[in-house]
C-alpha positions in Angstrom: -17.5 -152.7 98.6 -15.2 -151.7 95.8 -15.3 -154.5 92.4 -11.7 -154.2 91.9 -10.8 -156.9 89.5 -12.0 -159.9 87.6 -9.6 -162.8 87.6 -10.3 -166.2 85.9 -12.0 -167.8 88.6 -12.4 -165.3 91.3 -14.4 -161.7 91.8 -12.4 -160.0 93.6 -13.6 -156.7 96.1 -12.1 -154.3 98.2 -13.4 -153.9 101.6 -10.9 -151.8 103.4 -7.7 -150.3 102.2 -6.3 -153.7 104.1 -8.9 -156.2 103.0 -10.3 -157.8 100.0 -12.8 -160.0 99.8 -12.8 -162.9 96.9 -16.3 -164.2 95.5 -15.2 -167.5 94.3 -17.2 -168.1 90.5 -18.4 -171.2 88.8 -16.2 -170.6 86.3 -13.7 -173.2 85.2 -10.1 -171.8 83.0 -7.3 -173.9 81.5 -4.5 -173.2 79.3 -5.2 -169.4 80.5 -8.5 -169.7 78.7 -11.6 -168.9 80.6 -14.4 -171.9 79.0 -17.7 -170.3 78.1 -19.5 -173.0 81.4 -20.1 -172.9 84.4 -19.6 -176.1 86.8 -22.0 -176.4 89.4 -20.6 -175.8 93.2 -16.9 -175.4 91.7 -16.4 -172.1 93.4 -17.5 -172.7 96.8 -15.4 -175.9 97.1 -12.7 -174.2 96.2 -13.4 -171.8 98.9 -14.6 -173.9 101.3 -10.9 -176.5 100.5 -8.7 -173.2 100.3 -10.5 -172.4 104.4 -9.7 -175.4 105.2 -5.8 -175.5 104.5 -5.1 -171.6 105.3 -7.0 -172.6 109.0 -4.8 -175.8 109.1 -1.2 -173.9 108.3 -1.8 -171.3 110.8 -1.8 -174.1 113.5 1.8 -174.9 112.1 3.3 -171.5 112.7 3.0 -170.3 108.9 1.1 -167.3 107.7 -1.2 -166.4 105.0 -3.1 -163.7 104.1 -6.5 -165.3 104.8 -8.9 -163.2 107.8 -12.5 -164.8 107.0 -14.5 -167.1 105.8 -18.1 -166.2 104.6 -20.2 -169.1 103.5 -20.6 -170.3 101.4 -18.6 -169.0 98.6 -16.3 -165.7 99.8 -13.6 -165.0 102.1 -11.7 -162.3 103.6 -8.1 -161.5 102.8 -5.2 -158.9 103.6 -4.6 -156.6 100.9 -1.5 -156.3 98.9 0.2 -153.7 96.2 0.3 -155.3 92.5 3.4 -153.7 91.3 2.5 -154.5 87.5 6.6 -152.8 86.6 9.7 -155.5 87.6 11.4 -152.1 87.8 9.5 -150.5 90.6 10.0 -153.8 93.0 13.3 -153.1 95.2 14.6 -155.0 97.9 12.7 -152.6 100.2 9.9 -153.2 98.6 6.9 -154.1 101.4 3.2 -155.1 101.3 3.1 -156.3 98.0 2.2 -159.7 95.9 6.1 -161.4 94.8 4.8 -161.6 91.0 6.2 -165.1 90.8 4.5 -168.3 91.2 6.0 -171.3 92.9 5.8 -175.3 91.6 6.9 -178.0 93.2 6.5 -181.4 91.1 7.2 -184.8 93.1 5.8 -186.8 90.0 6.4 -186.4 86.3 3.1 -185.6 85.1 1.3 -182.6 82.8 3.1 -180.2 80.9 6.4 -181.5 82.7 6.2 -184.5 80.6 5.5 -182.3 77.5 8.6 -180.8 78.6 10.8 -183.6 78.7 9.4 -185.1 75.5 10.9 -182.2 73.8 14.1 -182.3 75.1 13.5 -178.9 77.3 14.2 -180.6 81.2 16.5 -183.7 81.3 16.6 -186.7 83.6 19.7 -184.9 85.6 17.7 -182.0 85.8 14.8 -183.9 88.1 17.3 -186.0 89.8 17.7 -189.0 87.6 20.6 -190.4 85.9 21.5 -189.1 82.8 20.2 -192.1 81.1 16.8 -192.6 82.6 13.5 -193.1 80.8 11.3 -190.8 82.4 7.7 -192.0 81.8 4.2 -190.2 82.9 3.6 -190.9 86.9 7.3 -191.9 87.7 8.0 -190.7 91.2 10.8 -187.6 91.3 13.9 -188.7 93.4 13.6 -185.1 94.7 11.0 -182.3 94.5 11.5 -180.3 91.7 10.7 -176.4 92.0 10.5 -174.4 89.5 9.4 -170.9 88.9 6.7 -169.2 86.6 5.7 -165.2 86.2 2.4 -164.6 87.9 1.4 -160.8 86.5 2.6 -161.5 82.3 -0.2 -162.3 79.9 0.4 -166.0 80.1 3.0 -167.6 82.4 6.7 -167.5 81.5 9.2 -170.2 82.7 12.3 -168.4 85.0 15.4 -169.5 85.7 16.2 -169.3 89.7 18.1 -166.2 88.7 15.7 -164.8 86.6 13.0 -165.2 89.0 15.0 -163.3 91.8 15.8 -160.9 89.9 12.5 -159.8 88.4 10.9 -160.1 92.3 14.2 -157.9 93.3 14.5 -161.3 96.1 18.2 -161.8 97.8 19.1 -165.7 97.8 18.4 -166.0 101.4 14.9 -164.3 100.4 14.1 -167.4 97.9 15.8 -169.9 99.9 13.2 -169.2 102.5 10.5 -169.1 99.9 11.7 -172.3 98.2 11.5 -174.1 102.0 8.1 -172.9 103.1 6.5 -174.5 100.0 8.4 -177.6 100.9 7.2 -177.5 104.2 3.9 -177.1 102.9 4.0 -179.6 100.9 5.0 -182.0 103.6 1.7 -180.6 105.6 -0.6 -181.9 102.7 1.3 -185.0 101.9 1.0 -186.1 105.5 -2.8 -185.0 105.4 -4.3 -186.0 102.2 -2.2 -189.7 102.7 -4.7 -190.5 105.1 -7.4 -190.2 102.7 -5.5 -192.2 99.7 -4.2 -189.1 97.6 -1.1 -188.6 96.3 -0.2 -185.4 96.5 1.4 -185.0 92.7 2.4 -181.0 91.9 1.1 -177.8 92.8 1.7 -173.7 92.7 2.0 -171.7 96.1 1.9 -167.4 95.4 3.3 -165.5 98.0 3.5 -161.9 99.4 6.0 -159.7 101.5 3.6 -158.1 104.5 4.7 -154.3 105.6 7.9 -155.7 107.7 8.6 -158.0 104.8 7.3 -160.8 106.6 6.7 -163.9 103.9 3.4 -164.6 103.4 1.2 -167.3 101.4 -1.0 -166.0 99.5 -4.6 -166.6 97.0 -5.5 -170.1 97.1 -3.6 -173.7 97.2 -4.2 -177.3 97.5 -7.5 -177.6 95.7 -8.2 -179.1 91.9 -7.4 -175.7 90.5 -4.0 -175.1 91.2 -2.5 -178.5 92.8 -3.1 -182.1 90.9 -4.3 -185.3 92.8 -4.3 -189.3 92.0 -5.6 -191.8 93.7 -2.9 -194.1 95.5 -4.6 -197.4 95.7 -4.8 -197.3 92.1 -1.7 -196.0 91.5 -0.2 -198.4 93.7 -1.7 -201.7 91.0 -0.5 -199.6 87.9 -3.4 -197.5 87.7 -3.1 -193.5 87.2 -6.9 -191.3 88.1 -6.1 -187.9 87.5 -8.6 -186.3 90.6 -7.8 -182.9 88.8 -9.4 -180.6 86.2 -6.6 -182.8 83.9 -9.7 -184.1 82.7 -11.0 -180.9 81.2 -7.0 -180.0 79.7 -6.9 -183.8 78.0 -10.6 -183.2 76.6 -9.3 -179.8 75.2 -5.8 -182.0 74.0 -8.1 -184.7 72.6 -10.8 -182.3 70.2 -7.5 -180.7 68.7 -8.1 -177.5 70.6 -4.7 -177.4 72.7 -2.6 -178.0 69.2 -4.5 -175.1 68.0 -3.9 -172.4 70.5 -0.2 -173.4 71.1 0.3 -173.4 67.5 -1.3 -170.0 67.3 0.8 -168.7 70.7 4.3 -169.9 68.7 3.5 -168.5 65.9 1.8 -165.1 67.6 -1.3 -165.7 65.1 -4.8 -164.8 67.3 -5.8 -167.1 69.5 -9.0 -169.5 68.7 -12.1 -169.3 71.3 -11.9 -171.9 73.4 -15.4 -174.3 72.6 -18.0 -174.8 75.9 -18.0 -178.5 77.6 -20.3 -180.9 76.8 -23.2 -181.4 79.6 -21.4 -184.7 80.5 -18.3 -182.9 81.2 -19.6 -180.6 83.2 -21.5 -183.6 85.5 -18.3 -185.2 85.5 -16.1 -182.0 86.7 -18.7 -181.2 89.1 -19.2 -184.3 91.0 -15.5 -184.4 91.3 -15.2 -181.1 92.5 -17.2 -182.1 95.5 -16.2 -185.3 95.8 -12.6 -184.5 96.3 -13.6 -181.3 98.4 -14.4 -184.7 101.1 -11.7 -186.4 100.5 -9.0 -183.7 101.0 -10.5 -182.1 104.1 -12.3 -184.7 105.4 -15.2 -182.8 105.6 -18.8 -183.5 104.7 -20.0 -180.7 101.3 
């Protein structure tokens, strides 16, 4: 096999001209900062979670590039074209990764919150009346989907118009895009309620296959991409972030986060991002694995 890239969190290999395999890492990256530690079984619970929901959508009639799982820590994917140019993506365009990624927020929560704080997203905008207090963990009337860039440097917030236009996608095209990660959505509510999650916000990535079939792509649903709380205590007025939230609020809480968005606004270099504490990493670990059970339903 072929190394082919290094993402954040993922080694990633080609196998075939039509397959990749990723080698899910230790590693652990927030803020688009890769930390200088590793957390014990992180990457094959990812993998092992990410199995578990690709396996689980196919029995509903949706695809996804997944082919193989190869324990404990790799699986086998269909390969497609990084277009790294806007301008070379046309509506003809086949077998390639749509360079946008996909969130869908039912609870006001993480940098949505910073968001509204600053007067960037109203209360009409998420489905409120005008004159709504939105506070942190306030259920959304509706879900709110929103669009980032997947291949820039650090993700940039899109209009819906922007968004189809950089991924060359017709309305129909992102109408269907915006549904299927509603209807995935749906799938992991009505899964991970059973276990007493709430299901709070997430990114989907998808690609277009050689007959511009939709498909989901990379991973979903796991502490990495999609953020979880615990609904009996939410329920008595109680919010447990079962995300790496943790590591983002320690980062917020030393003063790093100010730091490095201070130096992004004011395009100054960036500061190294510090290596967690040993209790940190306990902490991050155990609830890596712990929620691995709790989502699937599957003994680690």
């Amino acid at each position: 096999m072929e190394h082919i890239r290094t993402g954040k969190v993922k080694e990633v290999y080609a196998v075939d001209d039509d397959t990749l395999e990723f080698v899910f890492t230790d590693n652990i990256s927030v803020f688009d900062k890769i930390i200088p530690s590793q957390i014990p079984y992180k990457g094959e619970t990812l993998c092992r979670t990410a199995k578990y929901w690709f396996t689980l959508l196919k029995s509903k009639g949706i695809d996804s590039h997944f082919k193989e799982y190869i324990p404990p820590n790799r699986m086998r994917v269909k390969r497609f074209d990084i277009i790294e140019s806007y301008d070379n993506i046309h509506r003809n365009t086949v077998n390639f990764l749509i360079p946008l990624e996909i969130i869908c927020r039912h609870y006001a929560a993480g940098s949505l919150i910073d968001r509204v704080k600053s007067g960037r997203i109203t209360a009409k905008q998420l489905g409120f009346p005008d004159e709504y207090k939105i506070k942190y963990g306030d259920k959304l009337p509706q879900p709110f989907i929103e669009c980032t860039t997947k291949l820039e440097a650090h993700d940039r917030e899109l209009s819906d118009e922007n968004a189809k236009k950089i991924a060359s996608l017709s309305d129909d095209e992102y109408s269907s895009i915006m549904n299927t990660v509603l209807k995935i959505d749906d799938i992991i509510e009505t899964e991970t309620t059973k276990r007493g999650l709430i299901h709070c916000d997430g990114k989907k990535e998808f690609g277009y296959d050689e007959k511009r079939n939709l498909v989901l792509i990379d991973t979903f649903g796991t502490l990495d991409e999609d953020r979880w709380w615990d609904a009996a205590e939410y329920e008595n007025g109680k919010i447990n972030d079962l995300s790496k939230e943790l590591v983002r609020q320690y980062y917020r809480e030393i003063g790093y986060h100010a730091k490095l968005m201070n130096a992004r606004e004011h395009g100054l270099p960036e500061p190294d991002i510090p290596a967690l504490p040993q209790d940190i990493i306990t902490r991050v670990s155990e609830l890596y694995v712990n929620m691995y059970e709790r989502i699937t339903n599957e003994r680690f």
